[in-house]
PARO-215931 format. One record per residue (C-alpha): x, y, z; residue in three letters; residue number from 1. Coordinates in steps of 0.5 Angstrom, whole numbers, plus 500, padded with zeros to 3 digits. Layout:
PARO-215931
xx, yy, zz, nulum, kolkol
X, Y, Z, ala, NUM;
...
end
This chain:
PARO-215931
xx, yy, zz, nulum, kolkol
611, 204, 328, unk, 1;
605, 202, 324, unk, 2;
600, 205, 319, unk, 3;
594, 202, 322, unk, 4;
589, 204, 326, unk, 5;
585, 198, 330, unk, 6;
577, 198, 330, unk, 7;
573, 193, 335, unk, 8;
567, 191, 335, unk, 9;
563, 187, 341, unk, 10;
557, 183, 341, unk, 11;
550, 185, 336, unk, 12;
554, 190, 333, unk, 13;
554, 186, 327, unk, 14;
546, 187, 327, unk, 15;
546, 195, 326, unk, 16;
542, 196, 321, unk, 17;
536, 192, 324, unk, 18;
537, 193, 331, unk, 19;
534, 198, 335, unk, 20;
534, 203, 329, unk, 21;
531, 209, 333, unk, 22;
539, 208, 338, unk, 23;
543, 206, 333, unk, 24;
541, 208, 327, unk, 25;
540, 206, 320, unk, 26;
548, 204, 318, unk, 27;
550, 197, 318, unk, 28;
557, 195, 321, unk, 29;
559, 194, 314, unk, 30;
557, 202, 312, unk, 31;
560, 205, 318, unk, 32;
567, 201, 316, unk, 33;
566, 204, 309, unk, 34;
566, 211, 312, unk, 35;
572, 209, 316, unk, 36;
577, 207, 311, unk, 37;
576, 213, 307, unk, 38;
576, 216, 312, unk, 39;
583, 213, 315, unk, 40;
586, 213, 308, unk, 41;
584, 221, 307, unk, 42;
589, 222, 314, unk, 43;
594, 217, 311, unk, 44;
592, 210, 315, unk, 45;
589, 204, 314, unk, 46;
584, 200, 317, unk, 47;
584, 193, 320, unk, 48;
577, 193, 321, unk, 49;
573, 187, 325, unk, 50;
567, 185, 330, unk, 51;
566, 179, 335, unk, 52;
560, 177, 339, unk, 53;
565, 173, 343, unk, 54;
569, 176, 349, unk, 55;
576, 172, 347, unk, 56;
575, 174, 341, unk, 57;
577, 181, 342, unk, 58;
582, 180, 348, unk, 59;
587, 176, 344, unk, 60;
586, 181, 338, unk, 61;
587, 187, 343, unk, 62;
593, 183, 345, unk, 63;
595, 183, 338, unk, 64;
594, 190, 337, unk, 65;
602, 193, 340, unk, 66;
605, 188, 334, unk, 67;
600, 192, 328, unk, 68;
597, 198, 329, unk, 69;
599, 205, 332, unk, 70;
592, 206, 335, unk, 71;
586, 202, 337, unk, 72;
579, 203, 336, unk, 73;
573, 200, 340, unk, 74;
566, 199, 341, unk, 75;
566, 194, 346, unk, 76;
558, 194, 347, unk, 77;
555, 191, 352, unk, 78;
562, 188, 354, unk, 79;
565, 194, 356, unk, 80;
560, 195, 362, unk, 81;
562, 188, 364, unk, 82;
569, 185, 362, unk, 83;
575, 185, 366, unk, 84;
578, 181, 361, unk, 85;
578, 187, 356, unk, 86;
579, 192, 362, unk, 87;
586, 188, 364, unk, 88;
588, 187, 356, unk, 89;
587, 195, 355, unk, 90;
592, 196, 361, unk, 91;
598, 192, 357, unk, 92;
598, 197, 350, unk, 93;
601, 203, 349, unk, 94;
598, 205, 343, unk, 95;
592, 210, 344, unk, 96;
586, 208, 345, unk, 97;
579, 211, 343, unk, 98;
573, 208, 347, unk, 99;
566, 208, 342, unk, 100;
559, 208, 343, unk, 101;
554, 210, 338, unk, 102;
549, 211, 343, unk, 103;
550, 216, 349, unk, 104;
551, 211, 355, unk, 105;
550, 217, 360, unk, 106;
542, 218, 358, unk, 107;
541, 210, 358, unk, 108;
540, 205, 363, unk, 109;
544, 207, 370, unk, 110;
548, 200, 368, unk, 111;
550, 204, 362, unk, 112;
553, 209, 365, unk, 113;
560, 206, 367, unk, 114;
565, 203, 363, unk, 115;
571, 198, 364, unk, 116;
574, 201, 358, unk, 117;
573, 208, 360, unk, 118;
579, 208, 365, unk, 119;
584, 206, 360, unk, 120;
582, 209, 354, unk, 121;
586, 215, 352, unk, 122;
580, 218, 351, unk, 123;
571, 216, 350, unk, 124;
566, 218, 345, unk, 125;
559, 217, 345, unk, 126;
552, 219, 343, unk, 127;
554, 222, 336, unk, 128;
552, 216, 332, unk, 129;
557, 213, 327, unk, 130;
560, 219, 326, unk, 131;
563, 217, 333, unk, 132;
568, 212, 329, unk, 133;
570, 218, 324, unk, 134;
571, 222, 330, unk, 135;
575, 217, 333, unk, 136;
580, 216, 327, unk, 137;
581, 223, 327, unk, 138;
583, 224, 334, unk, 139;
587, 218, 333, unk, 140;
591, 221, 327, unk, 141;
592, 228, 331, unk, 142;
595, 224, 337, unk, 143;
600, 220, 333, unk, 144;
end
């Protein structure tokens, strides 16, 4: 199996940095993907790192996932309260997956409060900033 461990990105994600600071912070996606390499590379796994703003984007690559990597992170964002697509991609893998969220989902909106992806992660992450990633490739890590 793979040495790799699969990070997603949804929509705006590619604007940390600039968007809503005072929730998401400061960090840009390409700092939060800096701490996850080291971090990967420090547990002895690569990382293969990408963002999209469009929905077919992540499904094909979720699809593609069994065949690359032995874990999947994702941040779908504002997908992950929406998209069935994502929803019925993730029930085809057998890899472990981490669901990640920079903000608490559980404190905002009431509409943020139920993800599609929740049911078939292996486990969710939210409120802890980017730190959320790092924990997520640990928790990966230790389960593989």
């Amino acid at each position: 199996m793979p040495k790799t461990i699969l990070v997603l990105n949804g929509p705006n994600l590619n604007m940390l940095g600039k968007r809503e600071p005072g929730i998401y912070g400061v960090k840009t996606l390409a700092d939060i993907e800096a701490d996850c390499r080291a971090e990967a590379e420090r547990l002895g796994f690569d990382i293969d790192f990408r963002q999209s703003n469009m929905e077919g984007d992540l499904v094909t690559w979720i699809q593609e996932a069994p065949d690359m990597a032995a874990g999947l992170i994702i941040n779908p964002a504002g997908y992950g309260h929406t998209s069935i697509a994502i929803h019925d991609a993730l029930r085809l893998l057998s890899i472990p997956i981490a669901e990640v969220h920079l903000s608490n989902i559980h404190a905002r909106e009431e509409f943020r409060h139920k993800t599609m992806v929740a049911p078939v992660a292996t486990g969710v992450i939210c409120g802890f900033g980017p730190i959320g990633y790092i924990l997520a490739i640990q928790a990966l890590a230790a389960r593989l």
